[in-house]
C-alpha positions in Angstrom: -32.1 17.5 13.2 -31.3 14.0 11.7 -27.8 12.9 12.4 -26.2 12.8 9.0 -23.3 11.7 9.0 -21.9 7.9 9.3 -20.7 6.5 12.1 -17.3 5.6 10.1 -16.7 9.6 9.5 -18.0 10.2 13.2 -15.9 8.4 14.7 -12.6 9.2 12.7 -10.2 11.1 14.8 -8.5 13.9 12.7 -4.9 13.6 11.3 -2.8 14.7 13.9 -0.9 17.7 12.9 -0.1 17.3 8.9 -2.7 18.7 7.2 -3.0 21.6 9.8 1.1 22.3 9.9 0.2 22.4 5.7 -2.8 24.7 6.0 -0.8 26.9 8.1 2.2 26.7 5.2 -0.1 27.7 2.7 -1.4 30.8 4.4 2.1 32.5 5.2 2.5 32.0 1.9 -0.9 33.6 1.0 0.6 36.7 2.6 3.3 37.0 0.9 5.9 35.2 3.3 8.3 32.6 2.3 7.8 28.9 3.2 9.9 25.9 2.5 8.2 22.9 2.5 9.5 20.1 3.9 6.4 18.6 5.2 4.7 17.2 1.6 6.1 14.5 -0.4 5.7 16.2 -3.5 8.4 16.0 -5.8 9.7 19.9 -7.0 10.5 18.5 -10.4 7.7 19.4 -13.1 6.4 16.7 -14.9 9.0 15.3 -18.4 7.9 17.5 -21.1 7.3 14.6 -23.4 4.6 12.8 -20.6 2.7 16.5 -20.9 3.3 16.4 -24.8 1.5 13.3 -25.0 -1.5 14.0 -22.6 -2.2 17.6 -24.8 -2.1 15.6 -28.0 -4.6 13.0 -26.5 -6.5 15.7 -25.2 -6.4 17.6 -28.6 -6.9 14.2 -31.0 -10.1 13.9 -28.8 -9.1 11.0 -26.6 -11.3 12.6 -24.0 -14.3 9.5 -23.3 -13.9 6.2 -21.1 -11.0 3.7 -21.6 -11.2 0.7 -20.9 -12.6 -0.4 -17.4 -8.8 -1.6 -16.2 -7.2 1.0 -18.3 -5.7 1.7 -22.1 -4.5 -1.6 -23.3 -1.0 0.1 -24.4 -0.6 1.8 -20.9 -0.6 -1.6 -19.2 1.5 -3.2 -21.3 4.1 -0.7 -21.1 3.7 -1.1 -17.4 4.3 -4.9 -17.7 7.1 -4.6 -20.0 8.9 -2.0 -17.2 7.7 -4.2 -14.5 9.4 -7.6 -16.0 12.7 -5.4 -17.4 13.3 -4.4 -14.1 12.8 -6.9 -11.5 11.9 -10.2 -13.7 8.1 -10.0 -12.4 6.1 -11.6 -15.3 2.5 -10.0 -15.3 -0.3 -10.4 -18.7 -1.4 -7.1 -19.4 -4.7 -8.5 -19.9 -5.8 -9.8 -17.2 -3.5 -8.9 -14.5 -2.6 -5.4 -14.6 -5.2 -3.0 -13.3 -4.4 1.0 -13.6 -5.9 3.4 -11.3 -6.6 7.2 -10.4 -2.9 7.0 -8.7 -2.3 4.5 -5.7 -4.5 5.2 -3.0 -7.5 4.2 -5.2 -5.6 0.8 -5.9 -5.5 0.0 -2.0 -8.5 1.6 -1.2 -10.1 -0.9 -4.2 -7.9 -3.5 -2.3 -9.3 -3.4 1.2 -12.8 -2.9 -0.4 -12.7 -6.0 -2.6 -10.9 -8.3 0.7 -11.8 -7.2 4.2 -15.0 -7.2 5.5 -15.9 -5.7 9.1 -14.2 -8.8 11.0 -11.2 -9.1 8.9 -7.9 -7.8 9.9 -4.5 -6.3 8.5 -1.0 -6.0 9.8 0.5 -3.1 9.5 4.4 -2.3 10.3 4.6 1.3 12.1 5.9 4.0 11.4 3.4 3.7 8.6 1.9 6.3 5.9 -0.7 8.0 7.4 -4.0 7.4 5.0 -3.3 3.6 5.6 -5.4 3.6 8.4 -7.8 6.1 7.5 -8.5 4.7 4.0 -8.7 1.4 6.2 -11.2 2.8 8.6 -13.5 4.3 5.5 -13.3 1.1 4.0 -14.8 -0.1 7.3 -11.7 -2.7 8.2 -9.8 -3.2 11.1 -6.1 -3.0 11.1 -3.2 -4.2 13.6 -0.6 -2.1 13.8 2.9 -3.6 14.3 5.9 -1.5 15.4 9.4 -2.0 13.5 11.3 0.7 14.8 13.2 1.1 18.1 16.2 3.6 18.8 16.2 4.5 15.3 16.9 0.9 13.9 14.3 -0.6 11.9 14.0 -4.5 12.3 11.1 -6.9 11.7 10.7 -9.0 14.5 8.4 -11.7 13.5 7.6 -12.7 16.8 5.9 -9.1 17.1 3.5 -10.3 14.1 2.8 -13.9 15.3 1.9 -12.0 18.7 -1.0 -10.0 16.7 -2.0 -12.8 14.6 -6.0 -14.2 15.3 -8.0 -15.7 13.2 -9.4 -12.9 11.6 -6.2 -11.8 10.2 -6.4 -11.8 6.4 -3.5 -9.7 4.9 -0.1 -7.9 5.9 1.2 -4.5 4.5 4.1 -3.0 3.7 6.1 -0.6 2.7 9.5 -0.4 0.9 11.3 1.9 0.3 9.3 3.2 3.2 7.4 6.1 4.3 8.0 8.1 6.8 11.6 6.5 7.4 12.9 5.7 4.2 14.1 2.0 4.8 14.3 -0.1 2.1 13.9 -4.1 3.3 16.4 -6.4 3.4 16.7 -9.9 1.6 16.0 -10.9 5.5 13.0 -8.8 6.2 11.3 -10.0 2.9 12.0 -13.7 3.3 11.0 -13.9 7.1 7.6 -11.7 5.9 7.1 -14.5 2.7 7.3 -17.3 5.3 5.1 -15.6 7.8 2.6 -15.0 5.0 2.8 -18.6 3.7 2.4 -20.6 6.8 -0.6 -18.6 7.7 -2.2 -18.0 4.3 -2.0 -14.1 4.3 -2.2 -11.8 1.3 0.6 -9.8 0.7 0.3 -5.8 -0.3 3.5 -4.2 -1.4 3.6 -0.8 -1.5 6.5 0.0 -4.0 5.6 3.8 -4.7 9.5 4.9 -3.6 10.6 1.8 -5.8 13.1 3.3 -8.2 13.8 5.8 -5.0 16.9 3.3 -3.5 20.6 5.1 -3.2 22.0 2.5 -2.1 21.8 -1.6 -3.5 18.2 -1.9 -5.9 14.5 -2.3 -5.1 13.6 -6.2 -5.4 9.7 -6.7 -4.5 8.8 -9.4 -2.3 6.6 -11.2 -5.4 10.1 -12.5 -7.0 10.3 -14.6 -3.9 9.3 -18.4 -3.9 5.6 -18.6 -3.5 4.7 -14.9 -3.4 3.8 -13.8 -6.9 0.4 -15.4 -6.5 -0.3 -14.1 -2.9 1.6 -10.5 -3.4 -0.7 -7.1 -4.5 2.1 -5.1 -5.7 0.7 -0.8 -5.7 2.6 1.4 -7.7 2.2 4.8 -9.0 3.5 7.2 -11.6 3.1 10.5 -8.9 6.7 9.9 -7.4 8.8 7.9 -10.1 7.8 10.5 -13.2 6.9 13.5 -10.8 3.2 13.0 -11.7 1.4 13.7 -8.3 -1.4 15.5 -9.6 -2.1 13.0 -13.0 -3.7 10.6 -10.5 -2.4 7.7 -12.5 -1.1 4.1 -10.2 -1.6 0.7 -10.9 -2.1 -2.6 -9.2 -0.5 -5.8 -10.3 -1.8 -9.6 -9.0 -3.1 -12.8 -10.0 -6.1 -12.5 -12.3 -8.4 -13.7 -9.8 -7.3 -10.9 -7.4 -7.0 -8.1 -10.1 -10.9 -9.7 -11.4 -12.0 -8.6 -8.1 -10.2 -5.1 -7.6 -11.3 -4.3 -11.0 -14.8 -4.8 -10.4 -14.5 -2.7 -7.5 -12.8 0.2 -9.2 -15.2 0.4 -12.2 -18.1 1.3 -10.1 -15.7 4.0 -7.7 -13.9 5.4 -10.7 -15.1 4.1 -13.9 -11.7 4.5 -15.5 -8.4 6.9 -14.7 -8.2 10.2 -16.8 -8.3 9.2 -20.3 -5.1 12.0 -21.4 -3.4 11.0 -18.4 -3.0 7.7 -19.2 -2.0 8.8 -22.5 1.1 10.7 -20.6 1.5 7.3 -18.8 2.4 5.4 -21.4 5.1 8.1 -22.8 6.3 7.4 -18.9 7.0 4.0 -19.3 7.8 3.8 -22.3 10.4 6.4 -23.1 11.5 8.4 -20.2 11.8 5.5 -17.2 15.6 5.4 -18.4 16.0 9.4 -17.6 14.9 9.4 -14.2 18.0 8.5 -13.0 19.4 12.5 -13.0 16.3 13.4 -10.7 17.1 10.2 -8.4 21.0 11.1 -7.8 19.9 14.8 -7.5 17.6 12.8 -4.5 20.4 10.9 -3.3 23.0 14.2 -3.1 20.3 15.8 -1.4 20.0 13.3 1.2 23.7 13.4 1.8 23.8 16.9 2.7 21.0 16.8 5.5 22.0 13.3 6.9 25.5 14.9 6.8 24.0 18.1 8.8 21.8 16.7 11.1 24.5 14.0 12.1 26.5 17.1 13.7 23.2 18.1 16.1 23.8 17.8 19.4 21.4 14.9 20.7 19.6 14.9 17.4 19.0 11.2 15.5 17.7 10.3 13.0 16.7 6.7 11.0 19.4 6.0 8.3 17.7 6.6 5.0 18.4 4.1 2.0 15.4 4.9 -0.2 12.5 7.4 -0.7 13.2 10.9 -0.4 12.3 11.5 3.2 14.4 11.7 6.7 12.6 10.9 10.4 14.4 12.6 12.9 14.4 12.3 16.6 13.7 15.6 18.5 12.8 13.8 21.0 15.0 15.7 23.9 14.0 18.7 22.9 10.6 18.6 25.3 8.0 19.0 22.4 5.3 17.3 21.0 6.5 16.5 17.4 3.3 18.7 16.4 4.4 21.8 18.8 7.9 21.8 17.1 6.5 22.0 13.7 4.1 24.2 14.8 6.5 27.0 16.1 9.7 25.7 13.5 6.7 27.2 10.7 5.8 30.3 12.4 9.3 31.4 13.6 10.9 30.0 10.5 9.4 29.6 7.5 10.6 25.6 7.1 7.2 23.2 7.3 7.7 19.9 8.5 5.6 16.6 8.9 5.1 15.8 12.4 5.9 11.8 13.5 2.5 11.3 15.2 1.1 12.1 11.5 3.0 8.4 11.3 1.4 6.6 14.2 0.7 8.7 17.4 3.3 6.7 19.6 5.5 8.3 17.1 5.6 11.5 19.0 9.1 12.2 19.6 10.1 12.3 15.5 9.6 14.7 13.0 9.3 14.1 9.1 11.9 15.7 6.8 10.4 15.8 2.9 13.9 16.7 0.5 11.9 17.3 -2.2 12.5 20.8 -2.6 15.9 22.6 -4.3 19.3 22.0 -2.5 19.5 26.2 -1.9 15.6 25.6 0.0 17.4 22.5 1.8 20.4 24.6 3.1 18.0 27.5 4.4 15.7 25.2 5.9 18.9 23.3 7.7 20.3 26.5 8.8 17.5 27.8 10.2 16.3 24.4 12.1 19.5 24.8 13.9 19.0 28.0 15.1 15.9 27.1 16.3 16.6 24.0 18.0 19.7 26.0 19.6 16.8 29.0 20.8 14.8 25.9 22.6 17.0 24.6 24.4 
């Protein structure tokens, strides 16, 4: 028999651990038990009723054919006009504003349109898990770059310089960040705008989490001096308006950049969901000022569990200022971060994302997801205790 498969898919290894601690989820549930997920970060509040109003009367008015290649006119316009009210980034909604099916499109249109086979990307670690496989697909190579030791987060540039060849084309990040939830500092972003300058880098900013910060306010790296023009900001409407299924995100650079991008997602995608972007504009447009009472229901959530866990015996955990997840050390507990989830999901009920979903030297950490109700959250903390207690 022919070998059929590519090499690229061959040689993927498998996630380690998340999608099998979420199969496992969804098949207790499947016979009938209870399960709390922690492990997806899926946001348990449904969709603004006016977004859905606007999709079914796009839908129903017959706004059901292609859009534009880059996306309704009015939808990226109203995501330029949010963009520049709240951080002062100036982008034409003509030519450099491109809207996507949600934001792993937008990168994956990114590292399709920029990286060949010899080209590499930095990427800071703990990092979101489909980076690298989206990465790999795309048939690029990335670097990984650690950030994290003993909980604290820091960006030592000398740890990028160290990676650096000639070969290395753009850096990545993340902020507010997934798995950890760190939200970069006016230091971080300046000594990353330097870096990027002096070696002629591209910049993508994942801001997904962006209106996610409890503490201070999101500023993107393109505000700083010299960065607009180099900086691919990705965004997406799946987190912010509770949209994860609507597969609407955007992608904001120079025209050049977005020219490029754009050509590459016409021929992947066409255009995003016609009626979707219809609910996008009613997003941005008229319920972006709302979202605050889902964000400080985030932020009282997070309060409670860093309160909690802060009274575990020889549990840590990375200080949280954005997103809405929590990576906690288990590591003196004597199990792989998959085992603990694992057994926390059979004995318990509570799912969680396992750290080596995040990097595999990320092994000692576990991912808590508070996107579920405060009552879920108290079970689940309750009952991770006595577990952790049993194990011991």
């Amino acid at each position: 028999m022919k070998k059929y498969f590519s090499q690229k898919v061959t040689n993927l290894p498998k996630e380690p651990g998340m999608f099998e601690i979420y199969n496992i989820a969804n098949e207790k549930e499947r016979k009938g038990d209870k399960v709390i997920h922690m492990e997806i970060g899926r946001p348990d509040f449904d969709t603004p009723k006016p977004i859905k109003d606007s999709a079914v009367s796009a839908l129903n008015g017959g706004l059901v054919h292609y859009t534009e290649l880059s996306g309704i006119y009015d939808l990226r316009k109203s995501i330029a006009d949010r963009v520049k009210e709240s951080g002062g980034l100036e982008y034409n909604p003509e030519n450099e504003v491109l809207v996507t099916a949600g934001a792993s499109e937008g990168l994956y249109c990114i590292w399709i349109a920029f990286l060949d086979n010899k080209d590499e990307i930095l990427i800071p670690t703990p990092h979101y898990s489909s980076y690298t496989y989206s990465l790999t697909y795309a048939g690029a190579k990335y670097i990984k770059v650690p950030i994290m030791k003993n909980n604290k987060i820091k960006y030592d540039m000398q740890e990028f310089k160290s990676r650096l060849t000639e070969n290395t084309k753009m850096i990545l990040i993340n902020s507010p960040n997934n798995p950890t939830g760190y939200v970069n500092s006016q230091e971080d972003m300046e000594n990353i705008a330097e870096f990027a300058i002096e070696n002629d880098l591209i910049v993508v900013s994942d801001e997904c989490y962006d209106c996610f910060v409890y503490e201070g306010e999101h500023k993107s790296i393109s505000t700083l001096p010299g960065m607009r023009d180099r900086t691919l900001i990705v965004n997406s409407t799946s987190k912010t308006f509770s949209m994860t299924g609507w597969r609407i995100g955007y992608v904001l650079g120079n025209a050049d950049f977005i020219d490029k991008i754009g050509n590459i997602h016409s021929h992947i995608n066409v255009c995003s969901t016609s009626f979707a972007q219809a609910g996008a504009i009613t997003a941005y447009k008229d319920i972006y000022k709302d979202i605050d009472i889902m964000v400080n229901e985030f932020k009282r959530r997070r309060d409670y569990i860093t309160d909690f866990i802060s009274k575990l015996d020889n549990i840590t955990f990375v200080d949280p200022k954005g997103a809405f997840y929590i990576f906690m050390n288990i590591g003196e507990l004597g199990l792989t971060s998959v085992d603990f989830c694992k057994s926390l999901l059979r004995e318990t009920g509570v799912a969680m994302a396992p750290g080596s979903a995040f990097g595999v030297e990320w092994e000692d950490y576990v991912r808590i997801s508070y996107a579920c109700s405060m009552d879920d959250i108290k079970k689940a903390m309750n009952l991770m205790k006595s577990f952790i207690e049993k194990i011991r």
